[in-house]
Backbone bond lengths (Angstrom), bond angles and torsions (degrees), N, CA, C in turn:
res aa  C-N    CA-C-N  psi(-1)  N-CA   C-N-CA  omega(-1)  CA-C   N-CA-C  phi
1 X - - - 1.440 - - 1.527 110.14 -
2 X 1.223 131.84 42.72 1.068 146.45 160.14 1.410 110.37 -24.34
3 X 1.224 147.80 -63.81 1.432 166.07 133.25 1.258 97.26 -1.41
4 X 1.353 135.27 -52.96 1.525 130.15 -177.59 1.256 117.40 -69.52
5 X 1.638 118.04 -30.69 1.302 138.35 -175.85 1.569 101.32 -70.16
6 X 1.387 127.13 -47.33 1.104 125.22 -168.39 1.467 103.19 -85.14
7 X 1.577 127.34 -46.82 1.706 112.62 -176.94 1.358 105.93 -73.48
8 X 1.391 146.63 -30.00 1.311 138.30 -179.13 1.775 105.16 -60.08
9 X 1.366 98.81 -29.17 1.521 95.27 -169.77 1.595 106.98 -81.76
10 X 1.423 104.56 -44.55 1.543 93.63 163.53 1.486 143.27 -80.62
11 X 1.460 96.64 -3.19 1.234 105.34 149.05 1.550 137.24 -60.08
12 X 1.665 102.04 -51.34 1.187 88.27 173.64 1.519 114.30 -82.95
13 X 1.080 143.51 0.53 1.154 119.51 164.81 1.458 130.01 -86.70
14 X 1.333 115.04 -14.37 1.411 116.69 164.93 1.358 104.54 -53.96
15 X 1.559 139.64 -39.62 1.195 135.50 -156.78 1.194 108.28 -94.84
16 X 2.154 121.20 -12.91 1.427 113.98 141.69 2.038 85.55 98.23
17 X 1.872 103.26 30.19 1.397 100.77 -178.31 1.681 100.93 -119.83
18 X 1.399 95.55 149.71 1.650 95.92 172.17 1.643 101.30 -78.12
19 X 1.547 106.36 172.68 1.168 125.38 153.47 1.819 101.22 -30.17
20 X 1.310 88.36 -85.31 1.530 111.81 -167.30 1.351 99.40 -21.71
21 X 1.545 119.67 -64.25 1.168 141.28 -138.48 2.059 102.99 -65.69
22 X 1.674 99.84 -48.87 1.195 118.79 -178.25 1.768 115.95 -67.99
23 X 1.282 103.89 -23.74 1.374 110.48 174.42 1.570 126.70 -93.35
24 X 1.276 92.37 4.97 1.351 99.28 177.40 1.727 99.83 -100.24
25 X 1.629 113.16 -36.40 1.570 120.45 -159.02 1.807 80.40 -66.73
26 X 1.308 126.75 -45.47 1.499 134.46 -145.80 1.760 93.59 -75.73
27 X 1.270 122.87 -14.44 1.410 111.89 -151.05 1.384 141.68 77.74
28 X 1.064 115.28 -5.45 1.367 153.93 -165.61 1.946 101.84 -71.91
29 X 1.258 114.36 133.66 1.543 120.16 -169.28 1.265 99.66 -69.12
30 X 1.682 134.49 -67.41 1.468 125.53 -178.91 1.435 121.53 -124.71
31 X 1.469 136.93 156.59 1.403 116.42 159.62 1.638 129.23 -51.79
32 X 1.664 128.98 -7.52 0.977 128.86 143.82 1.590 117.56 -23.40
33 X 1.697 103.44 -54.83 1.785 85.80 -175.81 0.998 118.86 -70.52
34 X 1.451 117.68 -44.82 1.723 113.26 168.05 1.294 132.81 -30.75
35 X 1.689 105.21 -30.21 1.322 126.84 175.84 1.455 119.93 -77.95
36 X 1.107 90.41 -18.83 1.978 104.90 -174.07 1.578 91.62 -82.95
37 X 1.487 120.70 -44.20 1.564 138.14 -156.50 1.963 95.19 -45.58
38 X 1.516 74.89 -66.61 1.670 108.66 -155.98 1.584 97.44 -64.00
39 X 1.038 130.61 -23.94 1.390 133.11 -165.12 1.585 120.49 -110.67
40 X 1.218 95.30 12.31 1.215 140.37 166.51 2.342 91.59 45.55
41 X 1.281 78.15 41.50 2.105 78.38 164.99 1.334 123.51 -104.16
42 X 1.610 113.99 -9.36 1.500 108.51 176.76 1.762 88.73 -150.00
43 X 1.387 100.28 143.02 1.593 105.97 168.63 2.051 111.79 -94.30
44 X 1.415 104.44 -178.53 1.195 94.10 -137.52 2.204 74.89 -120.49
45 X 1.141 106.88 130.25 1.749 111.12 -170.09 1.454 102.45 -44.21
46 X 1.304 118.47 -148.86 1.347 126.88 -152.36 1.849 90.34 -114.59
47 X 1.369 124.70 -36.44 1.347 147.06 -144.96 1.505 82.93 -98.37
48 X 1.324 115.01 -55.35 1.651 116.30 179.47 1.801 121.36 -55.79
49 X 1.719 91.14 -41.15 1.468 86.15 -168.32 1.595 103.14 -72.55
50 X 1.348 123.38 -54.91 1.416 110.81 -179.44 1.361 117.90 -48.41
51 X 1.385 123.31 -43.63 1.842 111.01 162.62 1.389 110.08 -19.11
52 X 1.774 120.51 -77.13 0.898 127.31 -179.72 1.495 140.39 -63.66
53 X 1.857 94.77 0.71 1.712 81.36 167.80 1.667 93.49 -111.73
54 X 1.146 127.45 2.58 1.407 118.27 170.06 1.216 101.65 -71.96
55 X 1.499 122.58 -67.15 1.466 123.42 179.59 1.900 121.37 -17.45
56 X 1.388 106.91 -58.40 1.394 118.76 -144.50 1.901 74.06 -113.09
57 X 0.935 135.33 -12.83 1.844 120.41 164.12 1.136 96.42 78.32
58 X 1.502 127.90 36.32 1.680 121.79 143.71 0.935 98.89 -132.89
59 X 2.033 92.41 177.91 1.341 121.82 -174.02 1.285 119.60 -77.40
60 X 1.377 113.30 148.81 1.155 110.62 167.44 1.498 128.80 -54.15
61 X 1.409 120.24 -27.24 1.300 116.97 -172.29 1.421 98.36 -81.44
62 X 1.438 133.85 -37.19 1.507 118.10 156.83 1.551 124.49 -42.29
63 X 1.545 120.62 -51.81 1.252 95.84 171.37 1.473 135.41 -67.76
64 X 1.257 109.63 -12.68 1.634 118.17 171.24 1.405 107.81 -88.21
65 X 1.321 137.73 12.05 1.168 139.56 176.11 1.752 118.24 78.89
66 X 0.949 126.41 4.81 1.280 148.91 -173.80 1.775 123.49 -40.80
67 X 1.945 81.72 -56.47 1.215 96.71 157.75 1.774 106.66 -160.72
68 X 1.042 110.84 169.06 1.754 123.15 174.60 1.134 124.77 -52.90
69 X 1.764 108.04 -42.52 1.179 129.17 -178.20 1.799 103.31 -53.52
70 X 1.475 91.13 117.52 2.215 81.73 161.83 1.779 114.42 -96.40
C-alpha cells in the first residue's frame, strides 16, 4: 500500500503535524507507527484506517488510492 504511505504522509504535513503529534491525536502507542505507516512497512488495521480518514476528512478509498477524489 505504498499509496497510503505517501497520502498519510502528505497529509500529515499539510496539517503542519509531527509523527509524534498525529499518533497521539490517533491514539496510537508511539510515532514509530506512524513511521511504520509512512514507510510503507506495516499497514494500519481497519479501526486505524477510519480514525485516519475521519481525522484528515477523507475517504478511505482516497487513502488506498482508489480514487483522487478526497
Amino acid at each position: 500500500m505504498e499509496i497510503l504511505a505517501k497520502r498519510l504522509r502528505g497529509l500529515r504535513e499539510e496539517k503542519g503535524l509531527t509523527q509524534k503529534d498525529l499518533a497521539q491525536t490517533l491514539g496510537l502507542n508511539s510515532k514509530s507507527t506512524i513511521t511504520n505507516y509512512e514507510q510503507n512497512t506495516r499497514d494500519p488495521d481497519y479501526e486505524t484506517l477510519i480514525k485516519i480518514a475521519k481525522f484528515f476528512e477523507v475517504s478511505i478509498d482516497y487513502l488506498l488510492g482508489l480514487t483522487d477524489k478526497r
